[in-house]
N, C-alpha and C positions, 0 to 999 in steps of 0.2 A: 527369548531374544525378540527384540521387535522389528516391525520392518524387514521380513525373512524378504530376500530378494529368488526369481525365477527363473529359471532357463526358459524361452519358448519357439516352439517349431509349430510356423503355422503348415495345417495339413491338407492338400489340395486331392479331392478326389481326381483320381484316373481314369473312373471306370469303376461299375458297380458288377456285382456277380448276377449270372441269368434265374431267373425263375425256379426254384427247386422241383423238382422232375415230378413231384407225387404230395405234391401239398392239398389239405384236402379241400372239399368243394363248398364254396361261400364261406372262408372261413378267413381266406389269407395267406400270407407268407412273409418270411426273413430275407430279405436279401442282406449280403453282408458289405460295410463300409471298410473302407482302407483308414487304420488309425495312428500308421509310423510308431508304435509302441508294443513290446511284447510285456508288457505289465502285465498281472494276473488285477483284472478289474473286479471290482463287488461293492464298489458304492456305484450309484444313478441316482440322477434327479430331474427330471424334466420339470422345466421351470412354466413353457407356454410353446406354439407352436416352433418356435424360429431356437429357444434355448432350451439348451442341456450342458448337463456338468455329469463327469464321470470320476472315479478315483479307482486307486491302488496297489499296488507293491511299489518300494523305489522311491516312495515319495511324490508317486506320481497322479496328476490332475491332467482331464477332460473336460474340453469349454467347445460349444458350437455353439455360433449364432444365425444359422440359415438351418436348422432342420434336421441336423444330421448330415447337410453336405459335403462340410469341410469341418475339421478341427485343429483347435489349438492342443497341443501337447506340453505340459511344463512339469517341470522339478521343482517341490517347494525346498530350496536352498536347507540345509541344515538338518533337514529330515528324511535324507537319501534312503536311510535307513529305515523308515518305519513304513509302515501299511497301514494304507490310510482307507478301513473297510467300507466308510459311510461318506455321503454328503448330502449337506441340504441345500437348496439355493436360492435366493430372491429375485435375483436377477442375471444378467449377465456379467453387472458386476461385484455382486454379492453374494459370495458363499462359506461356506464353513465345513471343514474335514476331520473325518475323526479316524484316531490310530488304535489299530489294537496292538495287545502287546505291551511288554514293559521297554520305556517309558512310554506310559499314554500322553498324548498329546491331543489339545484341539485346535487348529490354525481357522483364521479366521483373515479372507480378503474383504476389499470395499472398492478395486479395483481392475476386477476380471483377470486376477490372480498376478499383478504386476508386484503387485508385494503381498506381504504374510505379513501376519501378526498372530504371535502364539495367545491363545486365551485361557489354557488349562495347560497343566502338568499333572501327572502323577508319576513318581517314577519308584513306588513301592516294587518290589519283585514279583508279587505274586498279581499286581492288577492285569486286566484284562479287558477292554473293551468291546462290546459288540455292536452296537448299535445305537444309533439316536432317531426321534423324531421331532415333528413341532407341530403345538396347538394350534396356531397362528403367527404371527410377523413376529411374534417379540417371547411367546413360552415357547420350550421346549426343555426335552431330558432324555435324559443316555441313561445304560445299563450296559454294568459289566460284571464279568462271574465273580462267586461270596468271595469276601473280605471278610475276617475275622470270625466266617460264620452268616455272614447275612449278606445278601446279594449288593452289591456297588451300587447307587444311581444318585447323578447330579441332575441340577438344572438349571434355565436360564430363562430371564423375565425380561431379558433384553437384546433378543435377535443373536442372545451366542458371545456376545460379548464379553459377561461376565459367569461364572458356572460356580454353583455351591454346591458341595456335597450336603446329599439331605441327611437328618439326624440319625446316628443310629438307631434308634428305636424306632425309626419310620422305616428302615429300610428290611423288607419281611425275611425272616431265617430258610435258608436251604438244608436240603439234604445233604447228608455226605455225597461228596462226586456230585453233584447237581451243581449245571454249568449250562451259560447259554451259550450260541451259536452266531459267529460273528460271519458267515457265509454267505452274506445276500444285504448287512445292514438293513436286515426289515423282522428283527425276534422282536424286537418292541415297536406297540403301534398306539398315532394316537386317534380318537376319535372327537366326539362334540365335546364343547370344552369340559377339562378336567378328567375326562375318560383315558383312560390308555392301560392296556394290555403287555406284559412280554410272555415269550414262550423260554422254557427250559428244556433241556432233555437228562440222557446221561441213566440214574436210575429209576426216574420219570418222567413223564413227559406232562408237565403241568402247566398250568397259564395264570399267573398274576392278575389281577385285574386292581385298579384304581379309579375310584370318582371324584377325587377334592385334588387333584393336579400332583398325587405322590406322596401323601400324608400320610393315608393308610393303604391296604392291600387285604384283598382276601386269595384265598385260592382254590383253584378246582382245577382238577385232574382232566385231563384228555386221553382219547381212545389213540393219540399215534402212537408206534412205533416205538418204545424203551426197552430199558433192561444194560443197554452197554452204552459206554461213551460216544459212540458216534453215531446215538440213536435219541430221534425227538424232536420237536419244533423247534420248525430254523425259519418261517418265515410266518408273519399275522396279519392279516389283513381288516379294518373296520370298515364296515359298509356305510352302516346308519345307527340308531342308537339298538337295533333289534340284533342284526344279521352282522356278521363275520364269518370270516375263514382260518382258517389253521394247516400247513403243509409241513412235510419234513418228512422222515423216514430214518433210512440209515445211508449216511455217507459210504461207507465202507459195502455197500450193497447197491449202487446204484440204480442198475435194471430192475431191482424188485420193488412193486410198487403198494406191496402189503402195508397196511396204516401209515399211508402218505397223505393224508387228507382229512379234515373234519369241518363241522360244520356246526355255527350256532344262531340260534334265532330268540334267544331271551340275553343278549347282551354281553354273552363270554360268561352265562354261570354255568350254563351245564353244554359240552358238546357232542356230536354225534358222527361216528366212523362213514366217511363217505365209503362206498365198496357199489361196483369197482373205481377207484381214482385216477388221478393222475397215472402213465405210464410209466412211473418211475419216482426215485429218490428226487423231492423237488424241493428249491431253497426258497423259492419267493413269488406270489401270485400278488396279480394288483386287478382291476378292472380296467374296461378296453373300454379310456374317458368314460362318458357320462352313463355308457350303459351296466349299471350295475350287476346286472345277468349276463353280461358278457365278463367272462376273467379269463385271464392268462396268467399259467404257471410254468414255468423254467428251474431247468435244473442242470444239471452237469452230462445228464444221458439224454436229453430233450426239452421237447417244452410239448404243452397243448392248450388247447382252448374248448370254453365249455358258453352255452349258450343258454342255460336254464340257473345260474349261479352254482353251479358246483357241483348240482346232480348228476350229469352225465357229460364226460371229455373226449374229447377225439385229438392223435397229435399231430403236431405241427413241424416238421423236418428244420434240424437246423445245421448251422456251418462249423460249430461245433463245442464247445463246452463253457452252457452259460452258467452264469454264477443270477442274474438281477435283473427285472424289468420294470419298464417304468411307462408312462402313457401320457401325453398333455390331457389339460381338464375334457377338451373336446376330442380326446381321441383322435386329431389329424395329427402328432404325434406318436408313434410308439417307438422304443428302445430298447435295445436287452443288450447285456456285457459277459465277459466271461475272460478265459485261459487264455492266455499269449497274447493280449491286447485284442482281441475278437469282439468287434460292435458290429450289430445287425440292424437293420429299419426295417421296420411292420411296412410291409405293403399290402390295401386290400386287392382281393381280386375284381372284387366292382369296379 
């Protein structure tokens, strides 16, 4: 359907929450925003200092254009019903949402969500989506768990507009029960152009890797956390063409933070068990802007922050169960979302 129309409630802060009592020292904190929405959020995108876009459950979309101070909250009309895990944004008034679940869907505005325009369908039973990324303005591609045997992934050479499912024979075969992780819309990442990454779990925890934009794939195993379905990379992060990260664990285990972390420094061939990591089950680590040895990972039992790229973490108190964070290029920006409509803003302590 074209031209999906929106409900929207614009959202006037009240009043922010005080300083958390035990944040730790030179690192920071969460204070948490008022967002009139109990939606369970898990896509973010910080677009530049002043925008963000948020999604999820209900059909529901997050638009600020001051910061984080106030938001708009809206319904994309006709999709009440989906969950919409991911968003990418260009601006304030151009973004695009991805659903997981059957029917998959991808809406696409050019308006700061005053209308919709569907760009994808699939409404096979068994699809599933989890995530998308983008090269730059105009590529990007999503992944969703095997089809027929080999892992789902479209893509788009025109800002999302249009989405083709790539060939079978390009798209690499899984294992039985190997499935990725639509928790955080951050299993697939991309890097310099034509590079990108996803993570699986389930009864591995493996990492895809591509250099020609999705043609081919090889793969290599990772040290997280497998063996059951609710266990494995759920979030990837690319540095530069050397260094990345890998996070995850097991959902069904949150507090324990046993192969929640790894780490690689030749490109995502071969990677290495961070110990000790992250304080827990975590969905999605990005860098705090430009500083690449600065990262922040959040999960559903916390978040923390590490100052040497992922060797050593200390956490960071939050308000309560995030799903996704995100950061402007300059880092005067940061964001994380979670359970029952729960947005926080990075404040430094300097």
């Amino acid at each position: 359907m074209r031209f999906l129309k929106t409900a929207t409630l614009l959202v006037t802060i009240l009043g922010c929450a005080a300083h958390p009592p035990s944040a730790p020292q030179d690192s920071g904190f969460w204070e948490i925003v008022p967002s009139m929405t109990d939606a369970s959020l898990r896509g973010l995108f910080v677009v530049n200092d002043r925008v963000a876009w948020a999604s999820g459950s209900a059909g529901t979309y997050l638009r600020s254009t001051d910061g984080g101070l106030t938001w708009t909250v809206g319904i994309v009309r006709g999709a009440e019903a989906l969950d919409f895990r991911d968003v990418h944004a260009w601006s304030e008034d151009d973004a695009v949402l991805l659903s997981a679940g059957s029917p998959a869907k991808i809406v696409r505005t050019e308006d700061g969500g005053a209308t919709w325009t569907e760009e994808y369908a699939n409404e096979r039973e068994e699809v599933f989506f989890n995530s998308m990324d983008f090269w730059n303005t105009d590529r990007g591609i999503a992944v969703a768990d095997p089809m027929d045997g080999r892992f789902m992934l479209i893509r788009t050479d025109d800002g999302g507009k249009t989405w083709t499912e790539l060939p079978f024979e390009s798209r690499p075969e899984a294992l039985p029960s190997e499935a990725n992780f639509a928790a955080s819309g951050t299993c697939i990442a991309t890097g310099q152009e034509g590079v990108a990454w996803f993570g699986t779990g389930g009864p591995a925890a493996r990492i895809f890797r591509t250099t020609d934009w999705g043609a081919s794939w090889s793969v290599n195993i990772s040290p997280l956390r497998s063996g059951e379905a609710s266990q494995g990379v759920f979030g990837l992060l690319i540095l530069d063409h050397a260094h990345g990260l890998a996070v995850g664990g097991d959902y069904l285990d949150e507090p324990n933070s046993a192969g929640n972390a790894a780490r690689t420094e030749d490109g995502g061939v071969t990677w290495t068990l961070i110990e000790p990591g992250p304080s827990g089950f975590r969905e999605c680590v990005v860098p705090k802007g430009a500083h690449t040895e600065h990262l922040i990972a959040v999960g559903p039992s916390g978040s923390d922050i590490t100052f040497d790229g992922g060797k050593n973490w200390q956490p960071i108190p939050t308000h309560g169960r995030l799903h996704a964070v995100a950061f402007s290029a300059n880092g005067r920006l940061g964001l994380s979302v979670g359970a029952e409509g729960l947005v926080e803003v990075w404040r430094d302590d300097s």
